[in-house]
C-alpha positions in Angstrom: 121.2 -118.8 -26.4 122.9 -115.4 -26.9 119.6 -113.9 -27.5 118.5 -114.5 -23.8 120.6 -111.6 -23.3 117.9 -109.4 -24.8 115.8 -109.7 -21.7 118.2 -107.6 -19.5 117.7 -104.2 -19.0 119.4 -101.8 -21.4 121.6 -100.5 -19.2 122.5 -104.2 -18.1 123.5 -105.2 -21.6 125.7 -101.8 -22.1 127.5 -102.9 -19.4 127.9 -106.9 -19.2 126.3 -107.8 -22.6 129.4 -108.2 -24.1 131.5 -110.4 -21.2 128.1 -112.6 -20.5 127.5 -113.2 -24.4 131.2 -114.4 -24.6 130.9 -116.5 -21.2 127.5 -117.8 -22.5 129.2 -118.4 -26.1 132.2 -121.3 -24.3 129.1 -123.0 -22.2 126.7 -126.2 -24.2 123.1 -124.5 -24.3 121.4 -126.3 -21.7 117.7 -125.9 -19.8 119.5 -125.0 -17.0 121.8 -122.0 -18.2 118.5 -120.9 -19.9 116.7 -120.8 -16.4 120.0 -119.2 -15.1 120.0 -116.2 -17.8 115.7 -115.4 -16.9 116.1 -115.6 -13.5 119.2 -113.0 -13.6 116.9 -111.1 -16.2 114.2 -111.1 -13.8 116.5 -109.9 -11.0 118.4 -107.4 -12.9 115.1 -105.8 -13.8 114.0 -106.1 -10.2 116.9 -104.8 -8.6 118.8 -102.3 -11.2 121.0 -100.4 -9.0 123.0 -103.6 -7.5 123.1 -105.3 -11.2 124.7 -102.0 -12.7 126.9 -101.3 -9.4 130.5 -100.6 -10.5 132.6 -104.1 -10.0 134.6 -104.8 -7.3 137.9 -105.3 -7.1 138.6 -109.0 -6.5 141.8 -111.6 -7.1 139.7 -113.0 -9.9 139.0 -109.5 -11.5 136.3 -108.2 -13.4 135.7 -111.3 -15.6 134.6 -113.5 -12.8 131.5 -110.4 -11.9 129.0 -111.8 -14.6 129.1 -115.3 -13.8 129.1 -114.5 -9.3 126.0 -112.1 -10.3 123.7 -114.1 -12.2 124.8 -117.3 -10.1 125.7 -119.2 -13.7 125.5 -122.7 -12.9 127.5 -123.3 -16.0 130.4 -121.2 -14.9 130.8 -122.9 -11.6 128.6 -120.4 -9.4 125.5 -122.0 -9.7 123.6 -123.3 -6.2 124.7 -125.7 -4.4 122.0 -128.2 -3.9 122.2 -130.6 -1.1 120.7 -134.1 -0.6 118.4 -132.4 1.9 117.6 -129.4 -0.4 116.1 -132.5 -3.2 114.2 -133.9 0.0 112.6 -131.1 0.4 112.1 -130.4 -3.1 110.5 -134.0 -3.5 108.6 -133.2 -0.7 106.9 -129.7 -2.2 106.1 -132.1 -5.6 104.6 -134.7 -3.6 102.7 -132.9 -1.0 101.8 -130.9 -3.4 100.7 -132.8 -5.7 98.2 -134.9 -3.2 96.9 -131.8 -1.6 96.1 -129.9 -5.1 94.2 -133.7 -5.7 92.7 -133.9 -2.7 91.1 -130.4 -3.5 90.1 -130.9 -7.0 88.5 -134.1 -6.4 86.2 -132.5 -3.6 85.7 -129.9 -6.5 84.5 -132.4 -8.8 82.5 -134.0 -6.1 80.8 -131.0 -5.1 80.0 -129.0 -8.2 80.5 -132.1 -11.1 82.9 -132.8 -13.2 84.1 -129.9 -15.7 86.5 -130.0 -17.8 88.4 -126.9 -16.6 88.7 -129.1 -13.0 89.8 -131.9 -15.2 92.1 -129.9 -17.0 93.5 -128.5 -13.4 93.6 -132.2 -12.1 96.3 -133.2 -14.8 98.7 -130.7 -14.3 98.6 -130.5 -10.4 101.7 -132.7 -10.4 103.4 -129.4 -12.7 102.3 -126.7 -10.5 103.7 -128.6 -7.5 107.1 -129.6 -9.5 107.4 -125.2 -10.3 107.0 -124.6 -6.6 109.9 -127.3 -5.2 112.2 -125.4 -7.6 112.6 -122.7 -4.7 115.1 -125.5 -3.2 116.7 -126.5 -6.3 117.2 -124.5 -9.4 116.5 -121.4 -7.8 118.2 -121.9 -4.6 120.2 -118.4 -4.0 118.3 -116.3 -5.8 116.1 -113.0 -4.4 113.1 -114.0 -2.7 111.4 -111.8 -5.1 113.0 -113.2 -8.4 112.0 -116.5 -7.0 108.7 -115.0 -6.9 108.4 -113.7 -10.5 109.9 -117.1 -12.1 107.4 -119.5 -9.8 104.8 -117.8 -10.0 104.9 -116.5 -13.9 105.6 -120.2 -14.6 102.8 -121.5 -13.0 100.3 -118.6 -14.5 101.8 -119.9 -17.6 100.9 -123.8 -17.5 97.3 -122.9 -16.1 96.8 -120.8 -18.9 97.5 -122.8 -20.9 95.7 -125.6 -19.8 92.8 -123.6 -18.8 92.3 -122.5 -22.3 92.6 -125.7 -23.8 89.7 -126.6 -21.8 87.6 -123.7 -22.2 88.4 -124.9 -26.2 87.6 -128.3 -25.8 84.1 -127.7 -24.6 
């Protein structure tokens, strides 16, 4: 997962590429430290000045910066996600979920059944489950990180889908 590092700006890696490959080096590869690395990617590129700051000084020293910076869940300063936090996140999915339904189907009804609407119908459930991520994975990070990683995500999957529709036909 070292190459995940490559994303970060170049001034970034000069400074922390070494300490996060050898943090990232002692963790199991996991989904969710590969979620962690992107979104401190995305916000690193966002924000450069604050992710290239000098370090303060702190009782923990320098080696704990990396892992309090990109919130790494793997290193103990990932978000801390409550019951209510995965209520609302089942919420988002499920609300979600019906009212993206709801929509499609009076699409369907309206102009006929396509298969780009089809297409859109079966992932609705996905697009919904990206969104609720705000209260869970993402939980902490820059509203506008949050922004990037929800809402590349979900271009993604449509794309996707929406070409293999416009293939199908």
């Amino acid at each position: 997962m070292t190459w995940l590092i490559n994303l970060y700006p170049p001034a970034w890696r000069r400074r922390y590429g070494r300490e996060l490959s050898d943090l990232i080096a002692t963790q199991p590869a996991s989904l969710g430290t590969a979620i962690d690395l992107v979104a401190g990617a995305i916000d690193a590129w966002l924000n450069p000045q604050s992710s290239t700051a000098a370090a303060p000084a702190d009782a923990k020293g320098t080696e704990a910066m990396v892992p309090k910076m990109l919130r790494l869940r793997s290193a103990g300063h990932g978000p801390n996600v409550t019951a209510a936090d995965g209520r609302k996140a089942a919420a988002v999915t499920i609300g979600g979920t019906l009212v993206a339904t709801v929509a499609l189907m009076w699409a369907m009804a309206q102009y006929g059944r396509n298969s780009y609407l089809e297409a859109l119908l079966s992932i609705s459930w996905l697009v919904a489950f990206v969104f609720s991520q705000h209260y869970t994975t993402l939980k902490g990070r820059p509203g506008r990180v949050q922004a990037v990683f929800i809402g590349g995500q979900s271009i993604i999957v449509m794309a996707i889908v929406l070409t293999a529709a416009w293939i199908s036909r």
